[in-house]
C-alpha positions as CSV (number, residue, x, y, z in Angstrom):
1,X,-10.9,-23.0,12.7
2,X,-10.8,-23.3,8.8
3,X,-13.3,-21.2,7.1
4,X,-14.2,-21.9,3.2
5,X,-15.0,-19.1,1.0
6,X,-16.2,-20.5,-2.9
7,X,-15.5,-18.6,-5.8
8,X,-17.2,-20.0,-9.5
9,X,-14.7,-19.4,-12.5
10,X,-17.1,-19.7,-15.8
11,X,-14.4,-21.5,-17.6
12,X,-14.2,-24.2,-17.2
13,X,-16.9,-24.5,-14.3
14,X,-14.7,-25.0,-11.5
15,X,-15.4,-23.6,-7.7
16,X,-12.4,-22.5,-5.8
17,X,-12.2,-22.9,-2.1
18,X,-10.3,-20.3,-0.2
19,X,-9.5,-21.9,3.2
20,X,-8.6,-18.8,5.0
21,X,-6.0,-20.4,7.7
22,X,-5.0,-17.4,9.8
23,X,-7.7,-14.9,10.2
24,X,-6.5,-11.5,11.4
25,X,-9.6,-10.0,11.6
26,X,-10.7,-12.7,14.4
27,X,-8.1,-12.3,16.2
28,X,-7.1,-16.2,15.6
29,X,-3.5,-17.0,17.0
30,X,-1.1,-19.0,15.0
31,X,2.0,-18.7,13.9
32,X,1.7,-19.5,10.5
33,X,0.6,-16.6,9.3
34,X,-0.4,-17.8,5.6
35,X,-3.7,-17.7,3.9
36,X,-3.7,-21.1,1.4
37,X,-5.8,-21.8,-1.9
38,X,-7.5,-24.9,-2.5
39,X,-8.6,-25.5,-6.0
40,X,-11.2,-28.3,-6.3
41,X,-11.6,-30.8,-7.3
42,X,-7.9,-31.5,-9.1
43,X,-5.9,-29.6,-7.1
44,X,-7.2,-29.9,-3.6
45,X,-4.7,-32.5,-2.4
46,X,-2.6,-30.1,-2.9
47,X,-3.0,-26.3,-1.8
48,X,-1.4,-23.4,-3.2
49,X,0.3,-21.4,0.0
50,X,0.6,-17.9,-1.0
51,X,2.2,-14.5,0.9
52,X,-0.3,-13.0,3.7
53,X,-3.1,-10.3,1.5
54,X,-0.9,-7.5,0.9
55,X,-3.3,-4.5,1.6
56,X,-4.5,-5.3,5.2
57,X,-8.5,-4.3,3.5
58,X,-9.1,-7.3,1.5
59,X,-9.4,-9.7,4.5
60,X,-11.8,-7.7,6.1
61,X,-14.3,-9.1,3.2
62,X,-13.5,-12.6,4.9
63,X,-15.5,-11.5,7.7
64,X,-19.2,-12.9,8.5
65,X,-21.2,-9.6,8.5
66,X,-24.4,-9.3,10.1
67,X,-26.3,-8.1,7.0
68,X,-29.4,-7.6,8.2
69,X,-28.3,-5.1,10.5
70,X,-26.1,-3.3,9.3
71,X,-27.9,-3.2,5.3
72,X,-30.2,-0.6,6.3
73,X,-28.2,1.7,7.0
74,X,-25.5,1.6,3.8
75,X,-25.4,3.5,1.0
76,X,-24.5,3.2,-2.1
77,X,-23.0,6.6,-2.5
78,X,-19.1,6.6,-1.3
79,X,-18.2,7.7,2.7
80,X,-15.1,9.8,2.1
81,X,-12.7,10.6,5.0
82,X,-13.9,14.2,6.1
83,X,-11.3,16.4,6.0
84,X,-13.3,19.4,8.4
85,X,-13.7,16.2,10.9
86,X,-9.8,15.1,10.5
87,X,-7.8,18.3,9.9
88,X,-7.2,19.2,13.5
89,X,-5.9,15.7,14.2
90,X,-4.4,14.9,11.1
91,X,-0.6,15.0,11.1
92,X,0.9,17.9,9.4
93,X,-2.6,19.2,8.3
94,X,-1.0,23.1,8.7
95,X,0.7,22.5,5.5
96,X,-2.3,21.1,3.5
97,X,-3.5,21.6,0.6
98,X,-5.7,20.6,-2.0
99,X,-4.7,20.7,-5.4
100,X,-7.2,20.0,-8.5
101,X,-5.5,18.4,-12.0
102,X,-6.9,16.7,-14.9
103,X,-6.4,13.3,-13.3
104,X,-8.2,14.1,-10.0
105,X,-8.3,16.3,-6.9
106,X,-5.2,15.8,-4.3
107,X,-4.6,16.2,-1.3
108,X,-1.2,17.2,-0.8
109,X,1.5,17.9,1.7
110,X,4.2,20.6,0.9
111,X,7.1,21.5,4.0
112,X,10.6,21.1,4.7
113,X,13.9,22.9,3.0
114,X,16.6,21.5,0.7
115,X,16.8,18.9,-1.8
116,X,13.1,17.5,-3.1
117,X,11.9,14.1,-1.6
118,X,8.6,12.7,-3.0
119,X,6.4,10.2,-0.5
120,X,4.3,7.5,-1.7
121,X,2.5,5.5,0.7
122,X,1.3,2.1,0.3
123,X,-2.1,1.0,-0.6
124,X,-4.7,1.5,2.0
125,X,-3.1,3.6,4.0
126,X,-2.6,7.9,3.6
127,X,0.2,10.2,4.2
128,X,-0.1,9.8,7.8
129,X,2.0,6.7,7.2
130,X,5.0,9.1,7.0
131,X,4.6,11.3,10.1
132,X,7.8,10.2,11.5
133,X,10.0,10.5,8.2
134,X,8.1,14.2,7.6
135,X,9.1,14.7,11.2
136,X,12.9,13.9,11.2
137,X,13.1,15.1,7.5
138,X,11.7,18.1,7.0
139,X,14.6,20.3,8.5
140,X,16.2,18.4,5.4
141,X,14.3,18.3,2.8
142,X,11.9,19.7,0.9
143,X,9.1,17.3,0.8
144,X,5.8,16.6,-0.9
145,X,3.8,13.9,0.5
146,X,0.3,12.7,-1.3
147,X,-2.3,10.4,-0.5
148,X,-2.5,8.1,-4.0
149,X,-6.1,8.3,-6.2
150,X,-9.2,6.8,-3.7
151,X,-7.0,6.7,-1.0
152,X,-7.6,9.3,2.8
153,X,-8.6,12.7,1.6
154,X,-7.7,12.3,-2.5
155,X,-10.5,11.8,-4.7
156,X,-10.2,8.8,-7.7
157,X,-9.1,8.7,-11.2
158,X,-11.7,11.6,-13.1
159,X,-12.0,9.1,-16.1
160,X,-9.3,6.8,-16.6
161,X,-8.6,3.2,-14.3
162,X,-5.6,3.0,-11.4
163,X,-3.6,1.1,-13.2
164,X,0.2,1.4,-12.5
165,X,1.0,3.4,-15.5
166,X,-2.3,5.5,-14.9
167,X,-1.4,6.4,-11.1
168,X,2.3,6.8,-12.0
169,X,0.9,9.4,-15.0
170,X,-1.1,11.3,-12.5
171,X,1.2,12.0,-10.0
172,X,3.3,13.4,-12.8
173,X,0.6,15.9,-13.3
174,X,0.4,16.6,-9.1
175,X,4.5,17.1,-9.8
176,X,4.3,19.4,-12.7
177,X,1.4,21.3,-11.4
178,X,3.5,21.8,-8.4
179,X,7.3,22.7,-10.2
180,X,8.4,19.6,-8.3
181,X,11.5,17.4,-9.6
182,X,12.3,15.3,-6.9
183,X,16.0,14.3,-6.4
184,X,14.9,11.7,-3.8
185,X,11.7,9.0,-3.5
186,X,10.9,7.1,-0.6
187,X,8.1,4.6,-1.6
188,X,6.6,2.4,1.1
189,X,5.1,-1.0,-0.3
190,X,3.1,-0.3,-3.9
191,X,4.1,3.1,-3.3
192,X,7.9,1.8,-4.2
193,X,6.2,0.3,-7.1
194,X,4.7,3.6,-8.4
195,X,8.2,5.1,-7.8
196,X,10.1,2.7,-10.2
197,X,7.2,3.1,-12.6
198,X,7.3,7.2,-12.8
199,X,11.1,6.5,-13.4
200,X,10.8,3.9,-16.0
201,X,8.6,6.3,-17.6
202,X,10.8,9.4,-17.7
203,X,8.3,11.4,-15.9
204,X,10.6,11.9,-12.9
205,X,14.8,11.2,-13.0
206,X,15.7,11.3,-9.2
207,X,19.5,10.8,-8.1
208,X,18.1,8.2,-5.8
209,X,15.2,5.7,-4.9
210,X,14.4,4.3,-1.6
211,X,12.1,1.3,-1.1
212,X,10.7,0.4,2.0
213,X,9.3,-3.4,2.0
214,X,8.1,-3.0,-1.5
215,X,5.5,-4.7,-3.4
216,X,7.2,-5.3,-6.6
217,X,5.5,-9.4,-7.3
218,X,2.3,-10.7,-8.2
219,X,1.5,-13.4,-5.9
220,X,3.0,-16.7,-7.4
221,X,0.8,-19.0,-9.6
222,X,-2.5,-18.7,-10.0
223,X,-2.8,-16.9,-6.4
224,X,-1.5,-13.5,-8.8
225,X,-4.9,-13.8,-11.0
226,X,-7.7,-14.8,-8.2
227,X,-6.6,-11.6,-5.6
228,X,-6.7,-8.7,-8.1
229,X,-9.9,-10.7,-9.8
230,X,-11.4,-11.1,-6.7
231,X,-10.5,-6.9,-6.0
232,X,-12.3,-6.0,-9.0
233,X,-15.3,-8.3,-8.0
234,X,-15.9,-6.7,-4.6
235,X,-15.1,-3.4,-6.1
236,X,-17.7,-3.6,-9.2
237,X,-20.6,-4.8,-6.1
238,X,-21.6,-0.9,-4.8
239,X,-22.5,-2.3,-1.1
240,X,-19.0,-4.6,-0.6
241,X,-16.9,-0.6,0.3
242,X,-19.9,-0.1,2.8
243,X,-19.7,-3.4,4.2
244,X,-15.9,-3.2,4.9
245,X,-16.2,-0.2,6.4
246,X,-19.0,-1.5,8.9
247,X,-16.3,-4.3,9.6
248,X,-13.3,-1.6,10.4
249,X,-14.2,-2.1,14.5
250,X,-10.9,-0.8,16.5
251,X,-10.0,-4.5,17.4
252,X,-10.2,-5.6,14.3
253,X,-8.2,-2.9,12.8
254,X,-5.5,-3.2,15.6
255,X,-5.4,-6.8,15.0
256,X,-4.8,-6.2,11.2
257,X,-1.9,-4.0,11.9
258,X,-0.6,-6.4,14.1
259,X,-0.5,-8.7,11.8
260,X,1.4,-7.1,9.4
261,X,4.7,-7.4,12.0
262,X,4.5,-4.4,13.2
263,X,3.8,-2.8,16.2
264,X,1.8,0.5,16.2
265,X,0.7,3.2,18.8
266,X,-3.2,3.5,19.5
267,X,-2.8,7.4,18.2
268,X,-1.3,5.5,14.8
269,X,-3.9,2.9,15.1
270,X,-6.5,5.5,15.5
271,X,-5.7,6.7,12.0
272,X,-6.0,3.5,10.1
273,X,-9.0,3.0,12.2
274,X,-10.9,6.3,10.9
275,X,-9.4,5.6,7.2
276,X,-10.9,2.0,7.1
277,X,-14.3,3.5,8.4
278,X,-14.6,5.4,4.7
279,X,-16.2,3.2,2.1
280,X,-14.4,5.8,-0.4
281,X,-10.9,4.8,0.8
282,X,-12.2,1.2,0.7
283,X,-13.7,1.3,-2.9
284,X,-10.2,3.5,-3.5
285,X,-8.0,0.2,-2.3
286,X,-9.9,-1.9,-4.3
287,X,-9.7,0.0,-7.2
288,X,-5.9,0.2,-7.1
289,X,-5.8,-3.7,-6.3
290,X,-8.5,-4.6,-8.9
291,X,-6.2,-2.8,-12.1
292,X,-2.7,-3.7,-10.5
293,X,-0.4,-5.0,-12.9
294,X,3.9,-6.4,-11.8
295,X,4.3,-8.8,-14.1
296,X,6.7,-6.5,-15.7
297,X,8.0,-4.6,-13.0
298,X,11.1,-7.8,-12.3
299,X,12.7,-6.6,-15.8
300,X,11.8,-2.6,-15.0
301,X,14.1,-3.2,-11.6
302,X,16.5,-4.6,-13.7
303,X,17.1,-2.1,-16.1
304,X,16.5,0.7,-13.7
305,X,19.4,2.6,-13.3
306,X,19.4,5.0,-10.6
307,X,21.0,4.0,-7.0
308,X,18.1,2.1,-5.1
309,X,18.1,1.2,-1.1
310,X,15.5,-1.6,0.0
311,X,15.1,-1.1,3.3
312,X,13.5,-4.4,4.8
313,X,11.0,-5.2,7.7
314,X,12.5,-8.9,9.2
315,X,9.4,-9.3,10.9
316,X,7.4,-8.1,7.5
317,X,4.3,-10.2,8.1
318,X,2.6,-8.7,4.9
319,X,5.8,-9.3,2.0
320,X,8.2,-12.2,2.8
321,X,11.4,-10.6,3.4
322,X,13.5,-13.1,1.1
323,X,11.7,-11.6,-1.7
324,X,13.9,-8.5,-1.6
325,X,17.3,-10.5,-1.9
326,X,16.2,-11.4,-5.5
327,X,15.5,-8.1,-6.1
328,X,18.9,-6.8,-4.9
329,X,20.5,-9.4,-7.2
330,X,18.6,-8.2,-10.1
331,X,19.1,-4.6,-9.9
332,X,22.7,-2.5,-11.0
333,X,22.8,-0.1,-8.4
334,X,21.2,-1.6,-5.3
335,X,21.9,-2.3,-1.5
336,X,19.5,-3.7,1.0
337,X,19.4,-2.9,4.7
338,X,17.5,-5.0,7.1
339,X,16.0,-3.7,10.1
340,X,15.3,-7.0,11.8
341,X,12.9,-7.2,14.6
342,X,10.5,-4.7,12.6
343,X,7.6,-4.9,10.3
344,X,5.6,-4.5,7.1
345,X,5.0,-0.4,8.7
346,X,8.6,-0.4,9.8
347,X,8.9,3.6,8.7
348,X,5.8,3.9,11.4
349,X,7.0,2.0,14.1
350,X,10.3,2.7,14.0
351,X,11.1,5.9,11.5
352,X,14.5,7.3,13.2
353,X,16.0,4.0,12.5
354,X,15.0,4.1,8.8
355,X,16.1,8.2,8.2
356,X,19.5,6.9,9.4
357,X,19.7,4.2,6.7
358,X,17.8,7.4,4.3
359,X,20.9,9.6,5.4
360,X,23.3,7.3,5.0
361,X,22.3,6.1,1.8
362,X,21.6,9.9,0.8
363,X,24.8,11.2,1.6
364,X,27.0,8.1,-0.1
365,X,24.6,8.5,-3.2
366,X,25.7,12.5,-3.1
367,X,29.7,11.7,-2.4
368,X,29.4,9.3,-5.5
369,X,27.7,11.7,-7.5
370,X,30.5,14.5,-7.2
């Protein structure tokens, strides 16, 4: 059933209508798994079909809440993700720590032996989204895994806005602080984003980049505008972080993974699930969406210069797989390997099949570098 949400743009006094087709949150079945834009009253013959919401968090605000139950008891004050509740269950909590620079207090993951490899996560999620690379990895590498600014057990930006440049800056400091140059970066979604930034910046200069399904676009049209506007909206309203985290049940957290192509385990569920219940990782996702700039990042991949690997999702619910074919085309030193019947959380659900395109990659990167 179609569901209209209205928006009112000041100038000129238009309302848009966002017919929300496929509703992950409800559970609704269809395969056209597409959310559409109707923009009234010129343009509604004719809606704008966008990509699927990229961070799984912004549909829960599509939800009808039950406000007057759940008001009462919300607070304006962020939730954070406890960290004495969650270290015993958290994956690879024995080598946490927590690390306090200018930009903001981390929590950070230090292990392994050999060459450094960074690990960005996507937005909305932690660095329990790379349990299984850490895992198959560490006897390889020496790794460093974060959660980004807002996001699991990290606090925000002290003073400054999450903009790309601003995150990217940041985890400069988290890399100086710690006498970190990484030779490799594995980015997952905006988390590949942040690694062609800190390149194209000359704050890091690694011998090789890996992207897994990453979120390099706007969306397309006016769809690129209305999403981050509509971040910064529920962001700058102190209840909406509250709200979504009342909304995080377990089915409709299990539904949103689904969603996304990919098919998780109720343990790697469960930790989505307690993430999603913290109005601090909520406000922190829309705080990162709300300031998130690409409209530059098409000519950064194409000047970048160091050997890149996309790894692709087939099944990638959340970014339409074609996307990454431009990209390969644009880029000097690129090769793409798709991993067909897998999804947005590919390096989740199945992580030994993306080390061996790492290793592979890795070690031809090293054999063309002697």
């Amino acid at each position: 059933m179609e569901e209209i949400y209205s928006v009112t743009r000041r100038k000129p006094q238009e309302t848009f209508r966002f017919s929300r087709i496929f509703d992950a949150c409800h559970g609704a079945k269809s395969s056209n798994r597409v959310a559409t834009l109707k923009i009234c009253p010129t343009a509604a013959s004719s809606p704008l079909t966008v990509a699927k919401l990229c961070p799984a968090v912004l549909s829960l605000h599509l939800n009808k809440f039950s406000c007057a139950k759940t008001i009462s008891s919300l607070s304006m004050d962020p939730n954070p993700v406890q960290w004495n509740v969650e270290k015993s269950r958290w994956p690879n909590s024995n080598v946490s720590r927590f690390i306090e620079t200018d930009a903001a207090r981390w929590h950070v993951q230090r292990l392994g032996v050999g060459p450094k490899l960074l690990l960005l996560h996507g937005s909305g999620a932690t660095t329990h989204s790379f349990d299984g690379l850490i895992a198959n990895l560490k006897n390889e590498f020496e790794i460093i895994a974060l959660d980004l600014p807002g996001h699991g057990f990290s606090s925000g930006l002290k003073r400054l806005e999450p903009t790309l440049p601003n995150v990217a800056r940041a985890i400069s400091e988290v890399l100086e602080h710690e006498d970190f140059e990484p030779d490799l970066v594995i980015g997952h979604s905006a988390g590949a984003a942040i690694g062609v930034e800190l390149i194209h910046r000359d704050l890091i200069a690694p011998k090789a980049l890996v992207a897994i399904n990453g979120a390099f676009y706007p969306f397309p049209g006016f769809a690129g505008s209305f999403f981050p506007a509509m971040a910064k909206l529920l962001f700058l309203n102190p209840f909406v972080p509250s709200l979504f985290s009342v909304a995080a049940s377990k089915s409709r957290v299990a539904r949103l993974m689904e969603s996304t192509g990919s098919t998780l385990t109720h343990e790697q569920i469960g930790y989505y699930e307690r993430a999603l219940a913290s109005s601090a990782h909520i406000r922190g996702t829309l705080a990162m969406m709300a300031n998130w700039q690409l409209e530059t990042m098409r000519e950064k991949l194409r000047r970048l210069h160091v050997p890149t690997q996309l790894i692709i999702g087939g099944n990638d619910g959340t970014i339409a797989p074609e996307a990454s074919l431009d990209t390969e085309k644009s880029m000097q030193n690129c090769r793409r390997v798709v991993l067909a019947q897998y999804g947005h959380l590919v390096h989740e659900e199945a992580p030994e099949k993306v080390v061996d395109a790492v290793r592979d990659f890795w070690s031809q990167t090293q054999e063309q570098a002697a």
